[in-house]
C-alpha positions in Angstrom: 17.3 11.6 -6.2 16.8 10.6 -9.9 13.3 9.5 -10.1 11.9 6.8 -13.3 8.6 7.6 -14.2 9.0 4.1 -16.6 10.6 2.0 -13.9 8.7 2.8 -10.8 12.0 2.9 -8.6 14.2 5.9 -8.3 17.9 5.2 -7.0 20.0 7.2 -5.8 23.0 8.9 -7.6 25.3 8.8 -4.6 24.5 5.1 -4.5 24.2 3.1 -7.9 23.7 0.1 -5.8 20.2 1.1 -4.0 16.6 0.4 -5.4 14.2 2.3 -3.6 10.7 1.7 -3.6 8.7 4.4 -5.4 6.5 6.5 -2.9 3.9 8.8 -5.6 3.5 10.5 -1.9 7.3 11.7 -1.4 7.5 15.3 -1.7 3.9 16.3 -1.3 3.1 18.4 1.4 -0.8 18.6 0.7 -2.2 14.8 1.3 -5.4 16.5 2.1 -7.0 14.4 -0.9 -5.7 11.3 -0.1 -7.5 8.8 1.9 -6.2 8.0 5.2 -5.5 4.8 4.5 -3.3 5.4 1.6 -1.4 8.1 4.0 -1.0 5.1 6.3 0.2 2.6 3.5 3.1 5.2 2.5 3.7 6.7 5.8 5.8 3.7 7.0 7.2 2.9 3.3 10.4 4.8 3.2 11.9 2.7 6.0 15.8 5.2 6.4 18.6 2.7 6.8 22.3 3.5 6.3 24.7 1.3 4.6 28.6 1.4 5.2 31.5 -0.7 4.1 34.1 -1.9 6.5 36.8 -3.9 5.3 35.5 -6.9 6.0 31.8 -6.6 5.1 28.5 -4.1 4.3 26.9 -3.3 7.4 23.1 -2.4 6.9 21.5 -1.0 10.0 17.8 -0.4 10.0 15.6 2.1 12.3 12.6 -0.2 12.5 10.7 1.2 16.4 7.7 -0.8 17.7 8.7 -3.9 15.0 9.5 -7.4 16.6 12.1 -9.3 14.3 8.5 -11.5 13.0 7.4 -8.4 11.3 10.5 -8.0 9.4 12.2 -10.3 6.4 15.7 -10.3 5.2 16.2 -12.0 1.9 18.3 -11.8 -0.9 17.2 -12.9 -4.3 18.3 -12.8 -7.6 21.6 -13.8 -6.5 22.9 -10.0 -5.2 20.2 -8.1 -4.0 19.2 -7.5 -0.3 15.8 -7.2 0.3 14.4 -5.8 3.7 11.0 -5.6 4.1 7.9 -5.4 6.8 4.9 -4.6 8.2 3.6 -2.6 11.4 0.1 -3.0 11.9 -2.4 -0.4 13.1 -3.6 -0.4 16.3 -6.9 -2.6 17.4 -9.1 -0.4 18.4 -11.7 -1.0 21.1 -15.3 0.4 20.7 -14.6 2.7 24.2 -11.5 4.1 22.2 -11.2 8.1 21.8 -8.5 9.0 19.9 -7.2 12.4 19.9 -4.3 12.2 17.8 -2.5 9.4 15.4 0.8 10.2 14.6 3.0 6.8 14.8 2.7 5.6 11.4 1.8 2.0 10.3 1.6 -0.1 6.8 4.7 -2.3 4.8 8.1 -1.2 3.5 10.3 -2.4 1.3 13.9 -1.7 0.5 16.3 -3.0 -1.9 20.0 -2.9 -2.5 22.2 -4.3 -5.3 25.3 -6.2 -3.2 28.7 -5.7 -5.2 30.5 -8.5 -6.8 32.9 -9.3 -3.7 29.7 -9.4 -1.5 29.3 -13.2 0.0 25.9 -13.5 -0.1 25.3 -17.1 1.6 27.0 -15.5 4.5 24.6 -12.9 5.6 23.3 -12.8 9.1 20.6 -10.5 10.4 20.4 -9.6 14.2 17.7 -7.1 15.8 18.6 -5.1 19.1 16.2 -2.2 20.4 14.3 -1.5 17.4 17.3 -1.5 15.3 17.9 -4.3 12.4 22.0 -4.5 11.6 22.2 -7.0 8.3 25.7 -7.7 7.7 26.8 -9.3 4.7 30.5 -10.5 4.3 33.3 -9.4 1.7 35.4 -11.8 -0.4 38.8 -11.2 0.9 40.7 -9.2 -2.4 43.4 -11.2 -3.5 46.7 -9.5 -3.3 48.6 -9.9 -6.7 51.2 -12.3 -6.3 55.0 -10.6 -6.8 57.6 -12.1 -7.8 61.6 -10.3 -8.3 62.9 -10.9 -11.8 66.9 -11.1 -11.2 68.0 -8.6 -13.6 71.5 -10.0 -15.8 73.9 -7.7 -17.5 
């Protein structure tokens, strides 16, 4: 990963196309000095979804457990970017509750991705099955170049 200290996004160099949110927590081992809440906030940021091209369209497909499609928007602004985003909210917790462990992280995400040209962006449909979010965004069929024979005389 290339990170941009100026930016605040680091992208991927296998993938031009993606536009991660910046997480100052990635790669940090020791969040010993961080408040819990923070370690919350950024636990659930890095949302891991896979994107793949078919012939006929980019197929985004989201790992997104315990998240009813409510919590979760699909937009796309600026003309070709998909944006997925959300929010899992912490647990209520009841004044009897003893808690011996908290491991299932909570807080928003965000991820971006800049479509491609022959994307058809006002064709994108969203569907949510089992804690998974598949966004699939249509291709522009590629015109073939038209042929035509030339007789040749002589």
């Amino acid at each position: 990963m290339a990170l941009s200290l100026f930016g605040g996004r680091r992208s991927n160099v296998f993938d031009p196309f993606s536009l991660d949110i910046w997480d100052p927590f990635e790669g940090f081992s020791a969040v010993a000095n961080v408040p819990p809440s923070a370690r919350e906030t950024t636990a659930f940021a890095t949302a891991r979804i896979d994107w793949k091209e078919t012939p006929e369209a980019h197929i985004f497909k989201a790992d997104l457990p315990g998240l009813k499609k409510e919590e979760v928007k699909v937009e796309v602004e600026d003309g070709n970017v998909l944006q997925i985003s959300g929010e899992r909210s912490k647990e209520q917790e009841e004044k009897n509750d003893k808690w011996h462990r908290v491991e299932r992280s909570c807080g928003k995400f965000m991820r971006r991705f800049r479509l491609p040209e022959n994307a058809k962006v006002d064709q994108v449909k969203a569907n949510m099955e089992n804690g998974v979010l598949t966004v699939m965004v249509p291709k522009e069929e590629q015109k073939k170049p038209a042929v035509k024979s030339i007789e040749i005389s002589g």
